[in-house]
C-alpha positions in Angstrom: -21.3 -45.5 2.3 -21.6 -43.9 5.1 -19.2 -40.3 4.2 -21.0 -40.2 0.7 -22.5 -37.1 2.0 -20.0 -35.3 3.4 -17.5 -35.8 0.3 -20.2 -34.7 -1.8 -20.6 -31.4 0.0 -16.6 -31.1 -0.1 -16.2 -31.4 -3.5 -19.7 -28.9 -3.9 -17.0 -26.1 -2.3 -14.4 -27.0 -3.9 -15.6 -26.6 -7.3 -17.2 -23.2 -5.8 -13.6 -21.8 -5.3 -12.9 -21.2 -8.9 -15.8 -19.0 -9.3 -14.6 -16.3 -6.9 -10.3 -16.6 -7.5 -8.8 -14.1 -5.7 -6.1 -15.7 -3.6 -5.1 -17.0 -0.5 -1.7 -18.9 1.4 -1.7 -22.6 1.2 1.1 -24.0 1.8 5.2 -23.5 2.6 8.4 -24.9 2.2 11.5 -25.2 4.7 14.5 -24.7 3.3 12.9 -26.0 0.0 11.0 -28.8 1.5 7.2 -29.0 1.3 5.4 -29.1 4.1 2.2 -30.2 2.4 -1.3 -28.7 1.3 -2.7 -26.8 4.5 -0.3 -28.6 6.6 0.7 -26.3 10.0 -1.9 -23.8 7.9 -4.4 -21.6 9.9 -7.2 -21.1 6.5 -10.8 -19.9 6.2 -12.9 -22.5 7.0 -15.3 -21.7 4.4 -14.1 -23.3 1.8 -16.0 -21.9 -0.6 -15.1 -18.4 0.6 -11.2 -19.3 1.2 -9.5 -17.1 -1.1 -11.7 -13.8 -0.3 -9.3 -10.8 1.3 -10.3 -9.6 5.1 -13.7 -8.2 5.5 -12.6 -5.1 6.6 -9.0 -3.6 8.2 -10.0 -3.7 11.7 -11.3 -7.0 12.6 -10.1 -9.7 14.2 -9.6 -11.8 11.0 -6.8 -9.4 10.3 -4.5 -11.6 12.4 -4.2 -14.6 10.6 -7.6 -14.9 8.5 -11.3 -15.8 8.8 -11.0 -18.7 11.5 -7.5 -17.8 12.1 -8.4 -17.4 15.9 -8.6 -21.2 15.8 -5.4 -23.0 15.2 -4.7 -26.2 13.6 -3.8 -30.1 14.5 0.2 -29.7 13.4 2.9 -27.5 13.9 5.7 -27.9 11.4 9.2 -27.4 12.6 12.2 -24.3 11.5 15.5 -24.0 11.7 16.6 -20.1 13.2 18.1 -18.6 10.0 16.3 -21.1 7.1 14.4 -19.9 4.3 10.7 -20.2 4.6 8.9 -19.9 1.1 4.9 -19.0 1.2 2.5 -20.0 -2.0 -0.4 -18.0 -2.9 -2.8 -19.7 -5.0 -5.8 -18.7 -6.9 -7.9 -22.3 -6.6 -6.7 -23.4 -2.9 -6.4 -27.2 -4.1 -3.9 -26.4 -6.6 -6.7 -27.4 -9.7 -5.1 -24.9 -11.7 -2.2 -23.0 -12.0 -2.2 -19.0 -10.5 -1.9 -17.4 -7.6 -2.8 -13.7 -8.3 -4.5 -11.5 -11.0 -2.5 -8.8 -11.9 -4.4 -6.1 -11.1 -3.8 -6.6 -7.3 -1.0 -4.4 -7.1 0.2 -3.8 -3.5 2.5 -5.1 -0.8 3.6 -7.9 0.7 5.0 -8.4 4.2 5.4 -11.2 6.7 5.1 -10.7 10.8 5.9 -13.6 13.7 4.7 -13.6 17.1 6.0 -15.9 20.3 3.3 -17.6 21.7 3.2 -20.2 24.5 1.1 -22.5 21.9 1.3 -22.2 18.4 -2.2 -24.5 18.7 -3.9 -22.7 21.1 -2.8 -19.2 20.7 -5.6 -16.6 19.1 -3.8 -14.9 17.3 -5.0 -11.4 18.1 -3.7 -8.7 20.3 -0.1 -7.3 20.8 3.5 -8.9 20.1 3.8 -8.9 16.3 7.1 -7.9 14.6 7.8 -7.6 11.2 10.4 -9.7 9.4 10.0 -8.9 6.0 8.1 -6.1 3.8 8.7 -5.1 -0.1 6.2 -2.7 -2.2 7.5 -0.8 -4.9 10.7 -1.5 -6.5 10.4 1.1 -9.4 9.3 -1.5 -11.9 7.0 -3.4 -10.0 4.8 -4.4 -6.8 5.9 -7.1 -4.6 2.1 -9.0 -6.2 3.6 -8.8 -9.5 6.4 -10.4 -8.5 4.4 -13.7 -7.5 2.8 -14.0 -11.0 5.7 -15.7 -12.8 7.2 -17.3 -9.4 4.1 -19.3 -9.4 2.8 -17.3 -6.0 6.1 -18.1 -3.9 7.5 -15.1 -1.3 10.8 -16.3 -0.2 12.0 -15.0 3.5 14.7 -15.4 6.1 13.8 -16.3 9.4 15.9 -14.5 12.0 18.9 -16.4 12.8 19.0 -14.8 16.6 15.1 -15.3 18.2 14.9 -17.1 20.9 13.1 -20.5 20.3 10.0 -22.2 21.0 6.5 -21.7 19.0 5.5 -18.5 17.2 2.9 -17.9 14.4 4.2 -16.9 10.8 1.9 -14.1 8.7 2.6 -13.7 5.5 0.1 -11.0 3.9 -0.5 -9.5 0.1 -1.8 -6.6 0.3 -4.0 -5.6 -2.9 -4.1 -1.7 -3.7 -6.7 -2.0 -6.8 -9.8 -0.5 -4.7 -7.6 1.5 -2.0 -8.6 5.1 -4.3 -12.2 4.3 -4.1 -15.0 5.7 -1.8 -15.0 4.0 0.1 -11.7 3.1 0.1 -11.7 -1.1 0.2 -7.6 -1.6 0.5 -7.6 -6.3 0.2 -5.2 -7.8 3.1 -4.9 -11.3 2.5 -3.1 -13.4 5.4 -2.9 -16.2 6.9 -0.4 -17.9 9.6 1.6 -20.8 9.6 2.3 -22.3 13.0 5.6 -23.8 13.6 8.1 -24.5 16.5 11.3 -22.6 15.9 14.6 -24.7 16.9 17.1 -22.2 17.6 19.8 -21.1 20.7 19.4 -17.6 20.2 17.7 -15.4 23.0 16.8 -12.8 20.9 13.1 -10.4 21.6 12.6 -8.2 18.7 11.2 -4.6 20.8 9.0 -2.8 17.9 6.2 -5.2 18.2 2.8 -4.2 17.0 -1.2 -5.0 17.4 -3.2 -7.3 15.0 -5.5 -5.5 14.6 -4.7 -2.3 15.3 -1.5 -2.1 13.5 -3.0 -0.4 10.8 -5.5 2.3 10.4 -7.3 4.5 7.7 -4.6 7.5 9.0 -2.4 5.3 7.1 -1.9 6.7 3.7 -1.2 3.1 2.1 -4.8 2.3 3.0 -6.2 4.9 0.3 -3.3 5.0 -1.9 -3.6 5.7 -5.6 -2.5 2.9 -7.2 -3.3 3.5 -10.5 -1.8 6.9 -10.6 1.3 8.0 -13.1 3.0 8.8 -11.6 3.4 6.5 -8.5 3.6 9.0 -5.3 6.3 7.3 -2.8 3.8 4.8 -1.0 4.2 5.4 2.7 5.0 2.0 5.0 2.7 0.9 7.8 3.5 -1.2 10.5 6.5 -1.8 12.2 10.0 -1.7 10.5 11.0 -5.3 9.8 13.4 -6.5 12.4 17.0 -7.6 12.0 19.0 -9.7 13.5 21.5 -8.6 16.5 18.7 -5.7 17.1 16.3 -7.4 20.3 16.9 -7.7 23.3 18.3 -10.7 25.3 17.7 -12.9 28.3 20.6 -12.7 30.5 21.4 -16.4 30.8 24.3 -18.2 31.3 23.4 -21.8 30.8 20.7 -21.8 28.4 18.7 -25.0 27.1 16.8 -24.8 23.9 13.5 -25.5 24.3 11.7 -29.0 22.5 8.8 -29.4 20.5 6.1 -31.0 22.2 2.9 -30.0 20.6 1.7 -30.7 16.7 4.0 -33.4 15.7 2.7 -36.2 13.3 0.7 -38.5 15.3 2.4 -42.1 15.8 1.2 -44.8 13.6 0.7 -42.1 10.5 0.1 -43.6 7.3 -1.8 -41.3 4.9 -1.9 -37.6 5.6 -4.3 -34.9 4.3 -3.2 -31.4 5.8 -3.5 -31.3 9.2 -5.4 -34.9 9.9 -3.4 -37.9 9.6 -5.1 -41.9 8.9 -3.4 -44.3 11.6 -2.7 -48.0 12.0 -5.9 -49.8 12.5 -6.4 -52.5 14.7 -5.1 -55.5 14.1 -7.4 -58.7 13.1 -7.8 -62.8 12.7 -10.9 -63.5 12.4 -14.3 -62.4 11.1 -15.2 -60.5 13.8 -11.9 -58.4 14.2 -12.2 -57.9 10.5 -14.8 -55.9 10.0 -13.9 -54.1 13.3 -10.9 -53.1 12.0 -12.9 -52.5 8.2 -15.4 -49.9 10.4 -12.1 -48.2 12.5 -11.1 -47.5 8.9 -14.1 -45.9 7.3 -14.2 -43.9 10.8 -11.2 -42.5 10.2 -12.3 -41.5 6.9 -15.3 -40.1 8.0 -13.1 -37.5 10.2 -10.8 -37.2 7.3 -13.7 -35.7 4.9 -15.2 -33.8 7.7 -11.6 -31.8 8.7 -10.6 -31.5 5.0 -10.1 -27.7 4.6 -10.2 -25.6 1.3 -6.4 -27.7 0.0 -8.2 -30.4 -1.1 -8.8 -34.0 -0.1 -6.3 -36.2 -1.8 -5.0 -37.9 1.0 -8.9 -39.0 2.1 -9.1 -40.2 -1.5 -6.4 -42.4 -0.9 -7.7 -42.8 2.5 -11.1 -44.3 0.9 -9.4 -46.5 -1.4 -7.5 -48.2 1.8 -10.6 -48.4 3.3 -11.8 -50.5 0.4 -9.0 -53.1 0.5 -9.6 -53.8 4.0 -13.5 -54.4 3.4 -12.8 -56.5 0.3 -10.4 -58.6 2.7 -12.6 -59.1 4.7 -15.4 -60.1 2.2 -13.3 -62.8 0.5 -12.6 -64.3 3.8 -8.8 -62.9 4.3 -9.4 -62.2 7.6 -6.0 -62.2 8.9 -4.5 -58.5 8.6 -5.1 -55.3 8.0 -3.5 -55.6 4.3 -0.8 -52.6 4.8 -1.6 -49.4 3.5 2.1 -48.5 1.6 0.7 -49.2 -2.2 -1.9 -46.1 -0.9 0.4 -43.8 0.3 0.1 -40.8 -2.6 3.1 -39.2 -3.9 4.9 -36.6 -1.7 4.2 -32.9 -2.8 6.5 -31.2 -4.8 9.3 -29.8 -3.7 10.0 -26.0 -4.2 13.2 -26.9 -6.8 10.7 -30.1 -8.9 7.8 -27.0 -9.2 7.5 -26.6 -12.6 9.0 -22.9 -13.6 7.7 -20.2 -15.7 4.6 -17.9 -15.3 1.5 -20.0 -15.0 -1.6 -19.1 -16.9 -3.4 -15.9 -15.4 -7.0 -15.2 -14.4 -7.9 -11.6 -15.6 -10.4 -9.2 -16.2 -8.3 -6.9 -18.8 -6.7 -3.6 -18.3 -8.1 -2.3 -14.2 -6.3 1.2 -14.8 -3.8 3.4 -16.3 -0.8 1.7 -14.7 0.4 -0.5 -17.8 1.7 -4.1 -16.7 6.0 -4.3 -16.5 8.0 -7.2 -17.4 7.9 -10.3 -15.3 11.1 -11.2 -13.2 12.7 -14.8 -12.7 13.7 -15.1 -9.6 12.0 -15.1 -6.3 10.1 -12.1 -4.2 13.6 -12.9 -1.6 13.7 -11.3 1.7 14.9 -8.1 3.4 14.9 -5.5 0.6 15.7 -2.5 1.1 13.3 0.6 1.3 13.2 1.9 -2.6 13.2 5.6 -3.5 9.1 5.2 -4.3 8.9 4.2 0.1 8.9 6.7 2.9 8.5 6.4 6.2 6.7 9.2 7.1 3.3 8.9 8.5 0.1 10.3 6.6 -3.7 11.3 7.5 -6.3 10.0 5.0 -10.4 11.1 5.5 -11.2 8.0 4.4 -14.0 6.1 6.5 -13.6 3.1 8.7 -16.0 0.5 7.2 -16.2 -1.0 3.6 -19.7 -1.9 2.4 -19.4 -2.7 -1.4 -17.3 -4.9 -3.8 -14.3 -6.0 -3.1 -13.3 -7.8 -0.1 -17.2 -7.9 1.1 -18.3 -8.7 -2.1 -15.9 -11.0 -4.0 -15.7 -8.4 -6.9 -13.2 -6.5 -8.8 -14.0 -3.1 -9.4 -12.7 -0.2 -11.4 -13.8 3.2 -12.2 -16.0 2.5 -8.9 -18.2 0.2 -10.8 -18.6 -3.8 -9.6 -17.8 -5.5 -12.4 -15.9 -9.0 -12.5 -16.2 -12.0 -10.2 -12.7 -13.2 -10.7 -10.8 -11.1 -8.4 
């Protein structure tokens, strides 16, 4: 057929992803509810290279990711005040179970930024504010923490913003080469793109630059991770805002903005992330048949070429549809299409039906002195407080300004300055 090709070369990348696991965001829930695979997701789109960290602290890809200057076909909606879980996988289509090896050790945070299109918007440049950070809690990092919560990072979205569209950045930041020289300190981000339903007015004032925000100055970027004991790791960034703290339009009669951009296209039948299959045309005869059999395959066509490093499940199903109709048509049942419901694949878990306890592991053995603590149960949950190992203070490092070796250029792990595993 005629997309042979193309879902060759997809499933070519997709196989490529488990070679080079490191880890990247895929998806998110609402409140607990799925949005779906990729869905509202601004990814790499290499998918091959998908779960690589930044190339680099500087760059535009700091922002929301390799392609994250380009934004995607949906923009999922949130309430002002839910809880907005991110998952961090090791194999972007979910094949196996992981989302981080343990010797990543670092941060997490998550930023927002109002934008006039969550589709259209870059990305990059000023108007960042933090929502959420947690590093060292005395026990372990905030990456530890995803291991046995099978990569989820639980935060609150502010119940006062003001609402319309705004891009959400999660980040892990991974501390395993930051000692080196030269120091290689692994962001990995991404951005989710919703429309924010609220009737607050709020503007959060400490916004920051992506890039820019962070710098080799910043003693984080070269911190020791790996040595006992654990100096008080020094924040970057803006402090995450809290509610009641921004400032407010002085309005008296205030109407909450609508969505109007990135909602699921009418007629949706099958989706796969961001594309969605549609009613095809109706048909009685031969002729309108195998119009309606070709509007199909066209469809799927688009479906294999937009498929991004998730997977393709829904242009499986897609292909299978596509099938029904053409075998309709060949046996003369002309009158149609034959509807697409018995196609339809299961929804995606929801985040209380994912399976709990720690999923298997990638790893490449012991990475440094630091020995591994005990897993916890619950949740990475949102707004923790600064922990006695966390200063504010600010920091001067001599470290240079451009990585050329191992990790986030070269896909490897490294310790004792030496390249040495391909799996993180």
């Amino acid at each position: 057929m005629r997309f042979s090709n193309i879902k060759s070369v997809v499933l070519a990348v997709a196989a490529a992803q488990a070679v080079n696991a490191h880890t990247c965001f895929t998806n998110f829930f609402v409140d607990g509810v799925n949005q779906g695979d990729g869905t509202c997701v601004r990814m790499s789109n290499i998918n091959s290279q998908a779960t690589n960290s930044v190339h680099g602290i500087t760059g535009n890809d700091m922002a929301c990711g390799v392609n994250g200057q380009n934004g995607v076909d949906r923009v999922c909606g949130v309430k002002a005040g839910a809880k907005v879980t991110f998952e961090y996988r090791f194999w972007p289509d979910g094949a196996q179970r992981g989302s981080i090896d343990k010797s990543h050790k670092g941060p997490c945070e998550v930023y927002m930024k109002k934008v006039d299109s969550a589709i259209k918007d870059q990305a990059i440049g000023d108007g960042w504010f933090s929502i959420y950070r947690d590093g060292y809690d005395g026990k372990q990092w905030c990456s530890e923490k995803l291991i046995p919560n099978n990569g989820h990072l639980t935060v609150t979205i502010p119940q006062d913003l003001e609402g319309g569209y705004y891009l959400l950045r999660p980040a892990v930041l991974a501390l395993h080469q930051a000692d080196k020289n030269p120091a290689d300190p692994q962001f990995y981000v991404g951005c989710a793109q919703i429309f924010l339903n609220s009737n607050g007015a709020a503007k959060p004032k400490n916004t920051v630059s992506i890039p820019g925000y962070v710098s080799f100055k910043d003693p984080a970027m070269t911190y020791h991770v790996w040595e006992t004991p654990l100096k008080p790791f020094v924040w970057y960034g803006a402090t995450p805002y809290v509610s009641g703290s921004g400032s407010k339009r002085n309005l008296h009669v205030r109407t909450p903005p609508t969505q109007q951009e990135g909602l699921p296209p009418k007629g949706c039948l099958i989706p796969n992330d961001n594309w969605c299959g549609t009613a095809l045309p109706s048909c009685s005869d031969e002729g309108s048949c195998y119009a309606s059999s070709s509007a199909c395959f066209d469809q799927l066509t688009t479906c294999y070429n937009k498929a991004g490093p998730t997977g393709h499940p829904g242009c499986t199903a897609w292909e299978k549809y596509c099938g029904a109709v053409q075998s309709a048509c060949k046996a003369g049942n002309f009158h149609g299409p034959p509807s697409a419901s018995s196609y339809v694949p299961p929804k995606p878990a929801n985040l209380n039906e994912v399976p709990a306890g720690p999923p298997p592991q990638v790893t490449d053995g012991d990475y440094g002195s630091s020995s591994d603590s005990s897993s916890d149960s619950g949740d990475v949950s949102s707004a923790p407080a600064p922990s006695a190992y966390e200063s504010s203070s600010s920091g001067k490092s001599s470290a240079g300004t451009s990585i050329n070796t191992c990790g986030s250029n070269g896909g490897l792990t490294c310790k004792t300055g030496l390249c040495c595993s391909a799996a993180g």
